[in-house]
DSSP file (Angstrom, degrees, kcal/mol; ACC not computed):
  #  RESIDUE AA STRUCTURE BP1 BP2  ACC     N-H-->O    O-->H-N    N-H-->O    O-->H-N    TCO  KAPPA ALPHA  PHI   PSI    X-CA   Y-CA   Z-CA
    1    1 A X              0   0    0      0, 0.0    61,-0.4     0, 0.0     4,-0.0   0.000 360.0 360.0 360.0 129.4  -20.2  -15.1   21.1
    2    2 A X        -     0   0    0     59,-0.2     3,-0.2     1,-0.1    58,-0.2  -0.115 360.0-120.4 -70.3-175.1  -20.3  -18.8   21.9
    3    3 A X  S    S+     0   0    0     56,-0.6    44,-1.1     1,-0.2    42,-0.1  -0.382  84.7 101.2-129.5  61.1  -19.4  -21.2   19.0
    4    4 A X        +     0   0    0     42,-0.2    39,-1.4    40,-0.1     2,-0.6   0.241  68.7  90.4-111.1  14.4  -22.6  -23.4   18.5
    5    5 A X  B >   -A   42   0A   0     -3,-0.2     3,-3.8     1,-0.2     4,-0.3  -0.781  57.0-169.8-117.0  98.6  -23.4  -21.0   15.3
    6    6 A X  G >  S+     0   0    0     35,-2.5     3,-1.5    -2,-0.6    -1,-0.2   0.893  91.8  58.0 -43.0 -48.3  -21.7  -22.3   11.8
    7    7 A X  G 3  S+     0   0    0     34,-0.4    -1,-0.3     1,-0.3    35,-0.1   0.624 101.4  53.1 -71.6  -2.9  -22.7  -18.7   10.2
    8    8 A X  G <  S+     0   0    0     -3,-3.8    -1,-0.3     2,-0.0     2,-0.3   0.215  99.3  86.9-116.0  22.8  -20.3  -16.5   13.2
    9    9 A X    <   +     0   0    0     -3,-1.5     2,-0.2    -4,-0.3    27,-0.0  -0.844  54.6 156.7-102.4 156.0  -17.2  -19.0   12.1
   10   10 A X    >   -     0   0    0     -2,-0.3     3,-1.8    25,-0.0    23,-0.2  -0.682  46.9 -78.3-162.9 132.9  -15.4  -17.9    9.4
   11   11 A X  T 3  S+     0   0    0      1,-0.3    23,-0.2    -2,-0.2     3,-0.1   0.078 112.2  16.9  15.2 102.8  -11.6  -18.6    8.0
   12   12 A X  T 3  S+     0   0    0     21,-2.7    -1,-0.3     1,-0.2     2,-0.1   0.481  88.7 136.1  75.3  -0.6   -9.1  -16.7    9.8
   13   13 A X    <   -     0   0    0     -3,-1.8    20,-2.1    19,-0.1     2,-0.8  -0.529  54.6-123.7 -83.0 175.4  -11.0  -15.9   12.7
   14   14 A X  B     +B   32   0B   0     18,-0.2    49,-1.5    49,-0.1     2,-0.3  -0.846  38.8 174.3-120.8 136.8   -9.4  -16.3   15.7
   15   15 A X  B     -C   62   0C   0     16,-1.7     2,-0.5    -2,-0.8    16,-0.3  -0.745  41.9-122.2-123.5 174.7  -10.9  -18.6   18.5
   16   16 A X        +     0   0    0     45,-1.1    44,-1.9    -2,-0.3    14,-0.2  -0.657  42.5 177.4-110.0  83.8  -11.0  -20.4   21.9
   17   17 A X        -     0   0    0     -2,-0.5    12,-1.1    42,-0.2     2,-0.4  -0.334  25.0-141.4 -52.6 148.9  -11.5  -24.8   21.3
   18   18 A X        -     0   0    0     40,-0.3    10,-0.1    10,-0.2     5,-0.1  -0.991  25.4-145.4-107.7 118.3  -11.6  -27.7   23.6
   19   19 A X    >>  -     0   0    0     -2,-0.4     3,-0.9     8,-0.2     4,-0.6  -0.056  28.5-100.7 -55.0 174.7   -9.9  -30.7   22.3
   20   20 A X  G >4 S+     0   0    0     36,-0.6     3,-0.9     2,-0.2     4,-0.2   0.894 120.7  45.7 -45.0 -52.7  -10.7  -33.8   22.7
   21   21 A X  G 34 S+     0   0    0      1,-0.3     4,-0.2     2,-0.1    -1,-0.2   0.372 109.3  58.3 -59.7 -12.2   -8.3  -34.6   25.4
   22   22 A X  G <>>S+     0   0    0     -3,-0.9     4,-4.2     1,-0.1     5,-0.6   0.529  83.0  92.9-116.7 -13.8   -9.1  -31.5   27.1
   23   23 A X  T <<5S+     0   0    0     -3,-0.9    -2,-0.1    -4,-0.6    -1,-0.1   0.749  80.5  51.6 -45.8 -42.3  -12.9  -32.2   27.5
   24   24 A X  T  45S+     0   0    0     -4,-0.2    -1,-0.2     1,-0.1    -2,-0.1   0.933 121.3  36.6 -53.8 -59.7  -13.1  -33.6   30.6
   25   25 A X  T  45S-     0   0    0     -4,-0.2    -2,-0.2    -3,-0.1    -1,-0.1   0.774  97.0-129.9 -61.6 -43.4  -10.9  -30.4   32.1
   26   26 A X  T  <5 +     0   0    0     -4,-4.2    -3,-0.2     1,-0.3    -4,-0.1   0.612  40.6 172.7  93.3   4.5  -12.4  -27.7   30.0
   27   27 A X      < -     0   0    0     -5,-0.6    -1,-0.3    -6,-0.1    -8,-0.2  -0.384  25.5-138.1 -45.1 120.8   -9.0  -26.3   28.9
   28   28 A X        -     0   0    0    -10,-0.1     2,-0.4    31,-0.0   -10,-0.2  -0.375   8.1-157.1 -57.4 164.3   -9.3  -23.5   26.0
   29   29 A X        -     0   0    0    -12,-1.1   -12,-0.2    -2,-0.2     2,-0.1  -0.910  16.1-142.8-147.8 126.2   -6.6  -23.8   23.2
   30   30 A X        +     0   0    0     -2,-0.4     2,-0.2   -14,-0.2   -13,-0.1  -0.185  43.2 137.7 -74.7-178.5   -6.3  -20.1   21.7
   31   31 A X        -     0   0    0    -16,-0.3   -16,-1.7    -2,-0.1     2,-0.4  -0.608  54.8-105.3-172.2 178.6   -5.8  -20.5   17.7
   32   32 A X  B     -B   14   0B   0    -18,-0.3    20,-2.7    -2,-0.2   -18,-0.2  -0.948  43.5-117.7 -90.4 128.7   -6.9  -19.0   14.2
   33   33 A X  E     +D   51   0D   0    -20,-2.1   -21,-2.7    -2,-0.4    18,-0.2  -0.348  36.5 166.6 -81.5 144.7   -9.5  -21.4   12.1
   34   34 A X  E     +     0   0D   0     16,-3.9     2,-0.4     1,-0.4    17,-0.2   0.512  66.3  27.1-125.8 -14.6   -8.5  -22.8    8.8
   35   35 A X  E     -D   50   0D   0     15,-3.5    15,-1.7   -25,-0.1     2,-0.7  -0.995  67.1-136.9-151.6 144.0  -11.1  -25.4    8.0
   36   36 A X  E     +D   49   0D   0     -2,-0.4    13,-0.2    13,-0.2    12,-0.1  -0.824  25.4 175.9 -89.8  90.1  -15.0  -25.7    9.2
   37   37 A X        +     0   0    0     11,-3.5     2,-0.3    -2,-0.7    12,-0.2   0.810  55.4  79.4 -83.3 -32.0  -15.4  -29.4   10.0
   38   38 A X        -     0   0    0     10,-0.9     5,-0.1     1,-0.1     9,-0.0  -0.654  63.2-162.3 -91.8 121.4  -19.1  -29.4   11.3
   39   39 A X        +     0   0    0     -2,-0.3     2,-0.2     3,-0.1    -1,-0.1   0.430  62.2  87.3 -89.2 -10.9  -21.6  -29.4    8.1
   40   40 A X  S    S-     0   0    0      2,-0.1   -34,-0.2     1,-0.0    -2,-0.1  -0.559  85.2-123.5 -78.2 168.4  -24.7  -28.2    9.9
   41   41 A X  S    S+     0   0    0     -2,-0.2   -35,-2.5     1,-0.1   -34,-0.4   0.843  93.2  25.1 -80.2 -10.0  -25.5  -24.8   10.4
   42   42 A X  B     +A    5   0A   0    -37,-0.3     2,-0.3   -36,-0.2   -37,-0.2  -0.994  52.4 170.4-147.0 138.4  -25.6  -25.4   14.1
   43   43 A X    >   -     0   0    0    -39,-1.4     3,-2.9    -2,-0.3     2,-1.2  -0.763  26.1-144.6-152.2 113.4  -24.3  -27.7   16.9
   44   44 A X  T 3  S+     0   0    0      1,-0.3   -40,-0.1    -2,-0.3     3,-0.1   0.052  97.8  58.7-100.0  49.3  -24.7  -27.3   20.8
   45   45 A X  T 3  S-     0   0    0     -2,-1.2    -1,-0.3     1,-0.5     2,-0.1   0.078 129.9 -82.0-115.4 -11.9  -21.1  -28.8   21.8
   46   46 A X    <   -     0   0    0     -3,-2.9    -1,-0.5   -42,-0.2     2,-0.4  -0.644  50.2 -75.8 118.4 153.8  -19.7  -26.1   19.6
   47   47 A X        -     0   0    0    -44,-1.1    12,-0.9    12,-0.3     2,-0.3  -0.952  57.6-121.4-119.4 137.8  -19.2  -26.0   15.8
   48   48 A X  E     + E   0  58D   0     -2,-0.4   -11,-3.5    10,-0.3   -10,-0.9  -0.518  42.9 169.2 -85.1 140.9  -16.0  -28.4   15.2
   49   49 A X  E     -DE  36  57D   0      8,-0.9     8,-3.2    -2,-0.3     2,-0.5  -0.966  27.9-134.9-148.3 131.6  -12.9  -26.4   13.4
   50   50 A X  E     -DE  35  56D   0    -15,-1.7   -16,-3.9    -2,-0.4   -15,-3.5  -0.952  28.1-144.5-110.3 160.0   -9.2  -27.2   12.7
   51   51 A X  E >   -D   33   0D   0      4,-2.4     3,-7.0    -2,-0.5   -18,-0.2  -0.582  24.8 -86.4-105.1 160.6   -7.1  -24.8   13.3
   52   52 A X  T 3  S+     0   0    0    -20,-2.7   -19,-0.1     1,-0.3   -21,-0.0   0.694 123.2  52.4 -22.9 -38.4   -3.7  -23.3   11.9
   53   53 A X  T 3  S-     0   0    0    -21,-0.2    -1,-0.3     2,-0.1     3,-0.1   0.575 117.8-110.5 -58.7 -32.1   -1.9  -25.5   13.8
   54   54 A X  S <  S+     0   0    0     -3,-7.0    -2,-0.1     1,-0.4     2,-0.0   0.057  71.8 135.0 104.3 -11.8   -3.5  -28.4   12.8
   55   55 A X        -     0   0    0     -4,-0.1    -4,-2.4    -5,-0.1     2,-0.4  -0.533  46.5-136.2 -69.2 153.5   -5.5  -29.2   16.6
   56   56 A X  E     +E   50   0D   0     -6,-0.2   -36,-0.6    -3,-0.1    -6,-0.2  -0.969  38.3 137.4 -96.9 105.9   -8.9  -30.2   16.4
   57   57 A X  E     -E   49   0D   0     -8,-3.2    -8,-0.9    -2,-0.4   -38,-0.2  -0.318  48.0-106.8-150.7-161.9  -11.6  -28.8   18.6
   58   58 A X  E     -E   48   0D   0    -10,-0.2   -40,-0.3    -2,-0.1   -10,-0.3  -0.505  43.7-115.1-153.8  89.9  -15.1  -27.5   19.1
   59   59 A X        +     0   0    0    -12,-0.9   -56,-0.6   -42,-0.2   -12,-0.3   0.243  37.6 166.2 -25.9 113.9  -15.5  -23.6   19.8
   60   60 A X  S    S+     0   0    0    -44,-1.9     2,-0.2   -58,-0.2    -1,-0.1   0.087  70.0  35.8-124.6  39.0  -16.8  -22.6   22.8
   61   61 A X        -     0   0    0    -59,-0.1   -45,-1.1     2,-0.1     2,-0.2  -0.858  55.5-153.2-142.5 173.8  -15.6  -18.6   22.3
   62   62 A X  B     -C   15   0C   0    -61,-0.4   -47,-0.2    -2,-0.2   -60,-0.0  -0.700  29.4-124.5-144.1  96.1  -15.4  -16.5   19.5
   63   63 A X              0   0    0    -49,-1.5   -49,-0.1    -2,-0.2   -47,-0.1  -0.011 360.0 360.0 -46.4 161.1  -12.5  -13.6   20.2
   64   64 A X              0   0    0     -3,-0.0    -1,-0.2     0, 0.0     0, 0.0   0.147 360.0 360.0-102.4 360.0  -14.3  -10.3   19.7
């Protein structure tokens, strides 16, 4: 599952982001979400999430 869908995020799931810093490159950052930053149900960059860690990103997988 990509991550442009607000409804397939949820707390605790575990995902793949690109930071900011990492856009250009396309690096994934593994983590678990804690907070749903994006307020529309939909976004096609990715629905923006911090994670457990505290980085800030925009899902572009969603671990099965």
């Amino acid at each position: 599952m990509d991550g442009t869908k607000r409804a397939d995020i949820k707390p605790g799931v575990e995902v793949y982001i690109v930071l900011k810093k990492d856009q250009r490159s396309g690096t994934l950052t593994q983590g678990i979400v804690k907070d749903i930053l994006t307020k529309s149900p939909t976004h096609p960059h990715g629905i923006k999430v911090q994670l457990q860690s505290g980085e800030i990103g925009r899902v572009k997988k969603i671990r099965d």
